[in-house]
C-alpha positions as CSV (number, residue, x, y, z in Angstrom):
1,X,54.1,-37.1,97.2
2,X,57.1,-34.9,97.0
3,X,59.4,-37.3,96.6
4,X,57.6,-38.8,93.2
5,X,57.5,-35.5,92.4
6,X,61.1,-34.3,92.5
7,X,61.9,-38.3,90.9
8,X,60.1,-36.9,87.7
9,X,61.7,-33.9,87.7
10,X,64.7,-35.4,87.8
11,X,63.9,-37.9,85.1
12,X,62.9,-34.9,82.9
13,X,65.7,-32.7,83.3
14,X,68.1,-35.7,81.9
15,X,65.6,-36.4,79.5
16,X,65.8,-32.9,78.2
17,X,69.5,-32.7,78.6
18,X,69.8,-35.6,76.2
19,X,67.7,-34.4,73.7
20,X,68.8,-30.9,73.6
21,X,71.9,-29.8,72.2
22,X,74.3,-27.3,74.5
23,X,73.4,-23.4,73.4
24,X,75.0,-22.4,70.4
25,X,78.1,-20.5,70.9
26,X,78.0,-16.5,70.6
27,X,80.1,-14.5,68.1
28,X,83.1,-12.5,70.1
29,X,81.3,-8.9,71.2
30,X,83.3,-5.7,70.5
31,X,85.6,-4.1,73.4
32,X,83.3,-2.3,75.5
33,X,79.8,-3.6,74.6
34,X,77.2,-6.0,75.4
35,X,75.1,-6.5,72.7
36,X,77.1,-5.7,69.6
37,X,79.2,-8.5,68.1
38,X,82.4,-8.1,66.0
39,X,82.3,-8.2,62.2
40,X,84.7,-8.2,59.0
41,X,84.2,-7.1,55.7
42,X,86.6,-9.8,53.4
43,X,89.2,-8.0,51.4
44,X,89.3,-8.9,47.4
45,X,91.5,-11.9,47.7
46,X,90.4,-13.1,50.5
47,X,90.5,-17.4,51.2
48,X,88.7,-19.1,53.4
49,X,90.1,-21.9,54.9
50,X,88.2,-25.4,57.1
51,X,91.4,-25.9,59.1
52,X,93.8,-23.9,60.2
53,X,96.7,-25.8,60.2
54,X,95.9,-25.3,56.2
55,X,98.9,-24.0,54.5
56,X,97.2,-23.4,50.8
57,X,94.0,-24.2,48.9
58,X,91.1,-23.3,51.0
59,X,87.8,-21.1,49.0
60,X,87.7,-17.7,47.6
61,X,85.4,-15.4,49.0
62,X,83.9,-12.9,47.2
63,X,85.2,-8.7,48.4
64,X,82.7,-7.2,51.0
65,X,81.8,-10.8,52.1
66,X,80.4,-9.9,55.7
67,X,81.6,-12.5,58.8
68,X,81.0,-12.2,62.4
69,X,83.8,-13.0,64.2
70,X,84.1,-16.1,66.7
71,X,87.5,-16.1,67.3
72,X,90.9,-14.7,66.9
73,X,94.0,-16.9,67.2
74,X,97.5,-17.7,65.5
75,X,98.6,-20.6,63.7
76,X,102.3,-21.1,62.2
77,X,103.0,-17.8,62.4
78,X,99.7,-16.5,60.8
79,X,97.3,-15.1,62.5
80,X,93.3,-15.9,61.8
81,X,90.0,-15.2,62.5
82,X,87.7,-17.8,62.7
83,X,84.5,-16.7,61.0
84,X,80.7,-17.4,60.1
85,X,78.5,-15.8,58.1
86,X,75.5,-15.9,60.6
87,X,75.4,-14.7,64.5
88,X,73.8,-18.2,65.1
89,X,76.7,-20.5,66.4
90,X,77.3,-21.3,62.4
91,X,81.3,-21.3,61.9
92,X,82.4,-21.5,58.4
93,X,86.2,-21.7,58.8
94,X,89.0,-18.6,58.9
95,X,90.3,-16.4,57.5
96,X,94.2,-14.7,57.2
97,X,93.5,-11.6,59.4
98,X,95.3,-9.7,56.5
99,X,92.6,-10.6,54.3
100,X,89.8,-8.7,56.2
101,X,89.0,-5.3,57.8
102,X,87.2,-5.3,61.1
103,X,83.8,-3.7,60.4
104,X,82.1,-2.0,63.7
105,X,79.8,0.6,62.0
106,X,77.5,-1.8,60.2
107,X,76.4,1.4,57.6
108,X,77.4,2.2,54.3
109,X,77.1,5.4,52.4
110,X,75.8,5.9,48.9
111,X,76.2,8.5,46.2
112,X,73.7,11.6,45.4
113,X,73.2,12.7,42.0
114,X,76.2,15.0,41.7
115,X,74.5,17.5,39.1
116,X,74.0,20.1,42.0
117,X,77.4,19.5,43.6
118,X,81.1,18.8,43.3
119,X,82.5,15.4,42.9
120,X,83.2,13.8,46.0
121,X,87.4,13.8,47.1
122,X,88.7,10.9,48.8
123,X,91.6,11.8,50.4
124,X,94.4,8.6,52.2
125,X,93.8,9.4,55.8
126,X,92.0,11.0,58.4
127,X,94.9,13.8,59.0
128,X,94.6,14.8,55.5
129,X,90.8,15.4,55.2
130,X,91.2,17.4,58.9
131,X,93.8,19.8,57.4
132,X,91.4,20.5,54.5
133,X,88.1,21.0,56.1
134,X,90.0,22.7,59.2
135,X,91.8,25.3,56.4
136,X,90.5,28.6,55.6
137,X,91.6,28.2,51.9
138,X,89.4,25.0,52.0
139,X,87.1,26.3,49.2
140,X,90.3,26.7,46.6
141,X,92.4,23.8,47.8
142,X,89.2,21.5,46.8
143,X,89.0,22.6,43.9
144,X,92.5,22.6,43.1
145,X,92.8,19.2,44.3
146,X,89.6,18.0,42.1
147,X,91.1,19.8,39.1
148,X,94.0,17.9,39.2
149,X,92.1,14.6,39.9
150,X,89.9,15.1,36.8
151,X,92.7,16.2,34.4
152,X,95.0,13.0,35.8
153,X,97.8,16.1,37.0
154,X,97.7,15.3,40.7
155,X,101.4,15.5,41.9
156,X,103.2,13.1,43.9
157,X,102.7,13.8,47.3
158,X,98.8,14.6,46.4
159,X,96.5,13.4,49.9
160,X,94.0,12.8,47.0
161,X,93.6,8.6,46.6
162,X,90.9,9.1,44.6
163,X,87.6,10.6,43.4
164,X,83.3,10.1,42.7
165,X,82.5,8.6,39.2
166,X,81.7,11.6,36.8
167,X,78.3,10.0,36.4
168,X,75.2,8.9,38.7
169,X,75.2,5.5,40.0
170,X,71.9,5.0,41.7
171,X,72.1,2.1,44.0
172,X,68.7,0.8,43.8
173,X,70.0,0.0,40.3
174,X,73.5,-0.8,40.3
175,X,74.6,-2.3,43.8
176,X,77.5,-0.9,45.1
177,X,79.1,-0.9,49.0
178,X,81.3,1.9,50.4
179,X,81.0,1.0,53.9
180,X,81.7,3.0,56.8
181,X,84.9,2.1,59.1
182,X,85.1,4.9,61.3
183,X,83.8,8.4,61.8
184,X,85.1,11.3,63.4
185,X,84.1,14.8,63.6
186,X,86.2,18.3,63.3
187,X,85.1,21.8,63.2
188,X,86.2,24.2,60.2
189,X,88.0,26.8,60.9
190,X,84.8,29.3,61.1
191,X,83.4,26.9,63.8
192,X,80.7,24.7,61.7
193,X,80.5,20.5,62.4
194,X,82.0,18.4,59.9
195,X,81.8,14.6,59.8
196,X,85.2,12.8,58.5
197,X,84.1,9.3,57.3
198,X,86.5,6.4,56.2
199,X,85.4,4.4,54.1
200,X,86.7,1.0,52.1
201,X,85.3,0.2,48.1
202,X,86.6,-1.8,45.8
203,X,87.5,-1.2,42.0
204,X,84.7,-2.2,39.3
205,X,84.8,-5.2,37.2
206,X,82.6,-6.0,34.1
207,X,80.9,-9.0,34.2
208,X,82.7,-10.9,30.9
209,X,81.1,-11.9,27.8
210,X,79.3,-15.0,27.6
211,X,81.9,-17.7,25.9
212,X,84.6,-14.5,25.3
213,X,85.9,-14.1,28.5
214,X,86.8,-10.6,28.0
215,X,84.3,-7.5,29.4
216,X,82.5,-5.3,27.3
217,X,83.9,-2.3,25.9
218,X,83.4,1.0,27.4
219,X,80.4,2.7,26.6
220,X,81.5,6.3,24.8
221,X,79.8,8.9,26.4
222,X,79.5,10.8,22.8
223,X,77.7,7.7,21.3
224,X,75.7,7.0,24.4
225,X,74.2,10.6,24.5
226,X,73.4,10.3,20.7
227,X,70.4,8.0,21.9
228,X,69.4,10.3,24.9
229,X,65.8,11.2,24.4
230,X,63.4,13.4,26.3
231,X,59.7,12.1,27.2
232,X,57.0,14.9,28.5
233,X,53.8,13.6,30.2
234,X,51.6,16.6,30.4
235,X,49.1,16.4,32.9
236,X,46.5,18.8,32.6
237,X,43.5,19.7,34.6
238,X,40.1,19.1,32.5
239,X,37.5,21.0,35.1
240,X,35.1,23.3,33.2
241,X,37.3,26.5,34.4
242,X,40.4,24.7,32.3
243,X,39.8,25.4,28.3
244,X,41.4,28.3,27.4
245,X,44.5,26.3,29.3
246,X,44.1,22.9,27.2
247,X,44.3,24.9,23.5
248,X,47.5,27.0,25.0
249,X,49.2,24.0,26.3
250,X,48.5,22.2,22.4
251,X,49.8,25.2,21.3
252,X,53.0,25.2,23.0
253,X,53.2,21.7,22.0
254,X,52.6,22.1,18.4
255,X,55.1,24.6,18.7
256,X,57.8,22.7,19.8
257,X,57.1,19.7,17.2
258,X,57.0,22.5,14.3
259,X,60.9,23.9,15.3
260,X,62.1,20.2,16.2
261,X,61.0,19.1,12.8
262,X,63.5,17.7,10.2
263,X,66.2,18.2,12.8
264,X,68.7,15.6,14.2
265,X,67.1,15.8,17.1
266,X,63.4,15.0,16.0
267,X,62.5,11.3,16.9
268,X,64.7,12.1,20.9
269,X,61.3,14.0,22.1
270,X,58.3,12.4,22.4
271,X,54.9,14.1,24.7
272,X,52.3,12.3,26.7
273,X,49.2,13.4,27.5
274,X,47.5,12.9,30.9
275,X,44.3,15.0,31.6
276,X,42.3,14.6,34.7
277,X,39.0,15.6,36.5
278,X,37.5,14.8,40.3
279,X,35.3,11.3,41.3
280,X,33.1,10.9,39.1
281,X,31.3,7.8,41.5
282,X,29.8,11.5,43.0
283,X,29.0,13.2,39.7
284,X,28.8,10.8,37.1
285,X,28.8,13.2,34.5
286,X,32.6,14.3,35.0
287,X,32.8,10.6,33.1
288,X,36.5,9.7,34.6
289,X,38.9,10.7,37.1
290,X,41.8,10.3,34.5
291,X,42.5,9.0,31.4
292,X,45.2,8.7,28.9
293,X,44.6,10.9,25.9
294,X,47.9,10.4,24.6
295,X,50.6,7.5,25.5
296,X,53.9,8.4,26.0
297,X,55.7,6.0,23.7
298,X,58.9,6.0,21.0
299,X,56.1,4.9,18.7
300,X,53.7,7.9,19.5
301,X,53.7,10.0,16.7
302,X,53.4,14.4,16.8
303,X,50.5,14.6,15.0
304,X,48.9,12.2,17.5
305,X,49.7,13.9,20.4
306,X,48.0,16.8,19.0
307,X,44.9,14.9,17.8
308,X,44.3,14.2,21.4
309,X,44.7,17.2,22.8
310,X,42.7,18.7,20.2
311,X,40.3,15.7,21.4
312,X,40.6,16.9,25.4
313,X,37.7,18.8,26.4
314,X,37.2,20.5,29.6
315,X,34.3,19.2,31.5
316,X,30.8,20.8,31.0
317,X,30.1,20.0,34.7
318,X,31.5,21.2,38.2
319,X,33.3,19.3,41.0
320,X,31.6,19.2,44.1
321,X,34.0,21.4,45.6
322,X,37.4,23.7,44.1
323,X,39.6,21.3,44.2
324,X,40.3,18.2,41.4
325,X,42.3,14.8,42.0
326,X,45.2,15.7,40.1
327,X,47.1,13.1,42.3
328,X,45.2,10.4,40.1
329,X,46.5,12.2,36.8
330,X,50.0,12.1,38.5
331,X,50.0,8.8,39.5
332,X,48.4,7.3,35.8
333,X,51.3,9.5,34.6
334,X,53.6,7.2,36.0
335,X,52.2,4.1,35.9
336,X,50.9,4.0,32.6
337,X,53.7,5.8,30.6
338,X,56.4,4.0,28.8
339,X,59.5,6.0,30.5
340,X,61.9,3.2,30.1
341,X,63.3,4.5,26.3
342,X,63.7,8.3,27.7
343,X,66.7,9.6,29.3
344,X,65.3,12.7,30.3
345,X,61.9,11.7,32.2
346,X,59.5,15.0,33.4
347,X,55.7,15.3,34.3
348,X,54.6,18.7,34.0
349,X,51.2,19.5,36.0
350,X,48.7,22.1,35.0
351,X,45.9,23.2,37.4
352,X,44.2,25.7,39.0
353,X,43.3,24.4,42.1
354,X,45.0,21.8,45.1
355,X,44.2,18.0,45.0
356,X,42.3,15.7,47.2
357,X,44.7,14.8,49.7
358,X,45.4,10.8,49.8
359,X,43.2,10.5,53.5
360,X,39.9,11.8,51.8
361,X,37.6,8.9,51.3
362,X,37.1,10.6,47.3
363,X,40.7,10.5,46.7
364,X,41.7,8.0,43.7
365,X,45.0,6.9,44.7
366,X,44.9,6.8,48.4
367,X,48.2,8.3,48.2
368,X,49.7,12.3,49.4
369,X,52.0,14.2,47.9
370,X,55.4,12.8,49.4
371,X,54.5,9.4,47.9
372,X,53.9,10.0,44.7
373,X,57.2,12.2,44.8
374,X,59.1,8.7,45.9
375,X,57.1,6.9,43.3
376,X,58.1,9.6,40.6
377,X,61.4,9.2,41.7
378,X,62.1,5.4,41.9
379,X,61.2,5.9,37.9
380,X,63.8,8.8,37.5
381,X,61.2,11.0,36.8
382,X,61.2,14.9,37.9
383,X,57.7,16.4,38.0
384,X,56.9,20.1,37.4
385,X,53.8,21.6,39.0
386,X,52.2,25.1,37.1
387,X,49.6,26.5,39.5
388,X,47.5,28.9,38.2
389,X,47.1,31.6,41.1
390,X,43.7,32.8,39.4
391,X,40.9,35.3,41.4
392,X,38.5,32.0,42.2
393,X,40.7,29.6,43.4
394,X,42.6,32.4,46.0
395,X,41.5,30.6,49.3
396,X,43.0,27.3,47.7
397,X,46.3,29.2,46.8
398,X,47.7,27.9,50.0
399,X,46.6,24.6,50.4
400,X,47.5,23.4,46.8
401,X,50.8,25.5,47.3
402,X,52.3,23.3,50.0
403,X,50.6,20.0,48.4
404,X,53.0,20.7,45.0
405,X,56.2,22.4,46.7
406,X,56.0,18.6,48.1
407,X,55.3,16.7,45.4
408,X,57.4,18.5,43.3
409,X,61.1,17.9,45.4
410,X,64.0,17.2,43.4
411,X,67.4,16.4,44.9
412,X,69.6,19.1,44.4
413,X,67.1,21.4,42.5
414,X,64.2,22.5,45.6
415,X,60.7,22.0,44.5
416,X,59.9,22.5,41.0
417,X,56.6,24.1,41.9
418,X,55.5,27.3,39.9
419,X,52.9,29.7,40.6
420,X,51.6,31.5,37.7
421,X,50.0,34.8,38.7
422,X,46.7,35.8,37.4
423,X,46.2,32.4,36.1
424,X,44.8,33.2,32.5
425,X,46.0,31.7,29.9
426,X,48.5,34.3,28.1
427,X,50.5,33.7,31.2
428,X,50.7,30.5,31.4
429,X,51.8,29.9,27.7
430,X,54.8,31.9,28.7
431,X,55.9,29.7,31.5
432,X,54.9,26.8,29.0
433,X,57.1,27.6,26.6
434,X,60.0,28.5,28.7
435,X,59.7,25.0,30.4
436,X,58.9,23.0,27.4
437,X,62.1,24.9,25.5
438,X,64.4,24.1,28.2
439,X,63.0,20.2,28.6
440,X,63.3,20.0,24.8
441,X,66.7,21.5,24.6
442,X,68.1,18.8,26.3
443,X,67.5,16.5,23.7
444,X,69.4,19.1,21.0
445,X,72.4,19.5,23.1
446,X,72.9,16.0,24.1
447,X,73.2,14.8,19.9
448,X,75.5,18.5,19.1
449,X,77.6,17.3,21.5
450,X,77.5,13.8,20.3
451,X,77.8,14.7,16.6
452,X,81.1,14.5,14.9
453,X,83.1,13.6,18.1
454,X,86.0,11.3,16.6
455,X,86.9,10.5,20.3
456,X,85.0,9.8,23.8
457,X,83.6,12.7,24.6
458,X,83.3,13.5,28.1
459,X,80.3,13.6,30.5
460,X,78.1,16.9,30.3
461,X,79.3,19.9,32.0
462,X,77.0,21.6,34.9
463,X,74.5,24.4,33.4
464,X,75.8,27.8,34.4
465,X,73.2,30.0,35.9
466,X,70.9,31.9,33.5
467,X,69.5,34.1,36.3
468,X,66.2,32.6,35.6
469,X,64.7,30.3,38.5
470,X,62.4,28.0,36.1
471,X,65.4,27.7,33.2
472,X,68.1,27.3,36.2
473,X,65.9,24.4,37.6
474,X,65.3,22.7,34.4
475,X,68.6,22.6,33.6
476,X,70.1,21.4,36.9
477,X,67.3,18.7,36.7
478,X,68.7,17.9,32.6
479,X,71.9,17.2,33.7
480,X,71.0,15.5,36.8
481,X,69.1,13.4,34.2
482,X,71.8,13.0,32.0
483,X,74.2,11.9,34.8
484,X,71.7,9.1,35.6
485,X,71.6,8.1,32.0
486,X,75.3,7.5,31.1
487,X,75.4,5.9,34.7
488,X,73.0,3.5,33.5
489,X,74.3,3.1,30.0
490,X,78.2,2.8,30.8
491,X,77.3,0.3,33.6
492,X,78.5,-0.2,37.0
493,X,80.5,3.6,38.1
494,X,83.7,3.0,40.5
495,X,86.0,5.5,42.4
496,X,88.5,6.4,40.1
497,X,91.9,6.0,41.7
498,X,94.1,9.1,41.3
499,X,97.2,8.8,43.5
500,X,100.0,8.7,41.6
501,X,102.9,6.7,41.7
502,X,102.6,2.2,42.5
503,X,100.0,1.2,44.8
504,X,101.5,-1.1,47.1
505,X,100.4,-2.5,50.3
506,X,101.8,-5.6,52.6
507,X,99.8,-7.3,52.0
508,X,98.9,-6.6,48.5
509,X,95.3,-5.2,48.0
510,X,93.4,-4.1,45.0
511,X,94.0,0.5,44.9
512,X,91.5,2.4,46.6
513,X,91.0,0.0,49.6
514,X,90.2,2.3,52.2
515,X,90.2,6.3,51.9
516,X,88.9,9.0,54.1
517,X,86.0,11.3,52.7
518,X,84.2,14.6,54.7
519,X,80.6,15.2,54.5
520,X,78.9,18.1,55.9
521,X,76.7,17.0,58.7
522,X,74.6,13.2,59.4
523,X,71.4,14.8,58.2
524,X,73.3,14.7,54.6
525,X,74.3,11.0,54.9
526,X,74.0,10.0,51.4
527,X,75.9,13.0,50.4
528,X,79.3,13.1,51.5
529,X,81.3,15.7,49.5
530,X,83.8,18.2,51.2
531,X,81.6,21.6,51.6
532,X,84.2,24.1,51.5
């Protein structure tokens, strides 16, 4: 019995060994571990070649290609990498070793909106970003250095390669790679952790025009800002409490339509009006949970916006309990809204009490506070919460507090949540109209500083501080806004090279290949400025 069964064994292992194919090879590991294999970023230039005996011809690869490496040898003089674009045994060919940077981070970095910040400094090597975050002058010698690398004056011996686009380039939109090559970390010279990051990126191109092969002109910041336009969703609590609220917010509307009226400015604001109750499956007679009283379109006309909030009504029943779903009035906000012509994108909340939160088996949206903030944001909208602290709702002060300090996060600016005291509505037409002015003026600056300009006019400049914490908000969230919009107008952004004198390299790359940048700590991935 044993021997017929070790005869089929035997028969099955050749069977298997003839219908199997041998394990597919591994990509080489890196020095020192066991898991983690080697990989290459392909420089812009780069060839790919089948053989390597090849002396020309062979395929262009596009820059940033990424390769795992299988192997690593010389031929004529040359030496190669043999490469594949999988870690499955796939070899595609090699590639010159020149023509690729050995990639053992696997993580890129990616711009913040620099509206509450300096422009990020690139500096040519590691030693040079150590002596300036290591310097106790650190503070002045950045700013001396980015001076010079704005105004194009940066001398010859300048550590500066080159420096952030003046505008945002959100990434989610507009690809970009700046991956990470190495990382080291230094102290400044008062003892706080730094992280020094080299990076490699590659100069822009425009895509050409179809059957012109040239690219598209630059887009002029001065005519691009012309078109900036602002777009207001109000959302505004309807309870039976809320009244007195609705005819002060249409007055502070009305208001702002009556001074913008016949100016330049006139058709770049636009309102939309969101007004919301509780479930109404529990009391029927609340009739909705939110509705669209007015759209927030080009098309949407002042005198419409104020018909309907003339036609908003508070309710003439109560909620089961304090609070409303004014999550469902954000999230119609932005879902229903046309936000894509505005440049300038807010959501201002009015209410008097917290929301459901998104676990409560009444809540509209299923969603909390920090989503809706993502959602907000991945539309480039900034939402403003106005809480009225009034006597009745004082044991939900708290509650709704910490639910709009988080829905209300803006990067750069804190939250943009605002507790009006007493709650009545003389005070909150004040804090209305300060908000609305400041969203509004925006729009006016953006087409004076457009107007008459008989050459590109530069980016906007960063607000200076009024001493007001709602107008020194609004306006770090504007030109955040603004930043985002001629990044999206002018197209792709790219590091703009500012060593002086020729860029040459054996072999030759394209400027700006590789550069060292400092970023304050890893919880601040994304932004990696020098903090002086």
């Amino acid at each position: 019995m044993w021997r017929v069964l070790s005869a089929l064994l035997v028969a099955l292992a050749v069977l298997f060994s003839a219908t199997v194919p041998a394990f597919a090879r591994d990509p080489l590991l890196i020095e020192g571990k066991k898991t983690l294999f080697q990989r290459v970023l392909a420089r812009p230039g780069a060839v790919l070649l089948h053989d390597p005996a090849t002396a020309g011809g062979g395929q262009p690869v596009a820059a940033f290609t990424v390769y795992y490496v299988y192997g690593r040898q010389s031929a004529g003089g040359v030496d190669l990498v043999q490469v594949g674009r999988n870690s499955r045994g796939d070899v595609d060919g090699y590639i010159r070793a020149d023509q690729v940077i050995d990639w053992k981070q696997s993580l890129t970095v990616a711009f913040a909106n620099p509206a509450a910040r300096e422009r990020v400094l690139f500096l040519k090597d590691k030693d040079a970003a150590a002596r300036l975050m290591a310097a106790p002058t650190r503070a002045t010698d950045a700013r001396t250095m980015r001076d010079a690398a704005i105004g194009d004056r940066l001398p010859a011996d300048s550590p500066v390669l080159a420096i952030e686009p003046p505008t945002f380039v959100d990434v989610t939109k507009q690809f970009y790679l700046l991956p990470i090559l190495s990382t080291d970390s230094v102290l400044t010279d008062d003892g706080f952790a730094a992280r020094l990051l080299e990076v490699a990126s590659v100069p822009a191109t425009k895509t050409p025009l179809p059957g012109t092969g040239q690219a598209p002109p630059a887009v002029d910041p001065a005519d691009a800002l012309r078109n900036f336009k602002v777009g207001i969703t109000v959302v505004i609590d309807n309870s039976t409490s809320m009244q007195p609220h609705i005819e002060r917010t249409r007055e502070a509307v009305r208001r702002i339509y009556d001074k913008i009226k016949g100016t330049p400015f006139a058709d770049n604001v636009r309102f939309g009006v969101v007004g919301f109750r509780d479930n109404a499956k529990v009391t029927p007679a609340l009739g909705y949970v939110s509705r669209v009283f007015s759209p927030l379109s080009i098309d949407t006309r002042p005198e419409e916006t104020l018909a309907a909030l003339d036609a908003m009504k508070a309710a003439d029943v109560s909620s089961p309990n304090f609070y409303e779903d004014s999550f469902a009035g954000i999230k119609t906000a932005i879902d229903s809204m046309d936000w894509a012509p505005f440049g300038g994108r807010y959501i201002v909340l009015i209410t008097d009490a917290g929301s459901r939160a998104g676990n409560d088996p009444l809540s509209e949206t299923g969603l909390g506070p920090a989503q809706l903030n993502q959602l907000a944001h991945s539309k480039g909208i900034a939402t403003f919460a106005l809480h009225l602290l009034t006597q009745a709702g004082v044991n939900d002060h708290a509650r709704a507090k910490a639910q709009y300090e988080e829905l209300t996060r803006f990067p750069g600016a804190g939250s943009l949540y605002y507790g009006v005291p007493g709650g009545s509505a003389e005070a909150l037409g004040s804090v209305v109209d300060l908000l609305v002015d400041d969203l509004t003026r925006q729009a006016e600056a953006a087409v004076a500083a457009a107007g008459g300009t008989a050459s590109p006019a530069p980016p906007p400049t960063p607000p200076a501080p009024s001493g007001n914490a709602l107008s020194d908000q609004s306006q770090i969230v504007g030109y955040a806004m603004r930043l985002a919009y001629l990044g999206r107008v002018q197209g792709r952004g790219r590091l703009t090279c500012s060593r002086p004198g020729p860029r040459t390299a054996t072999p030759p790359i394209p400027p700006c290949p590789r550069s060292t940048c400092a970023c304050s700590s890893p919880r601040t991935s994304s932004r990696i400025s020098p903090r002086p």
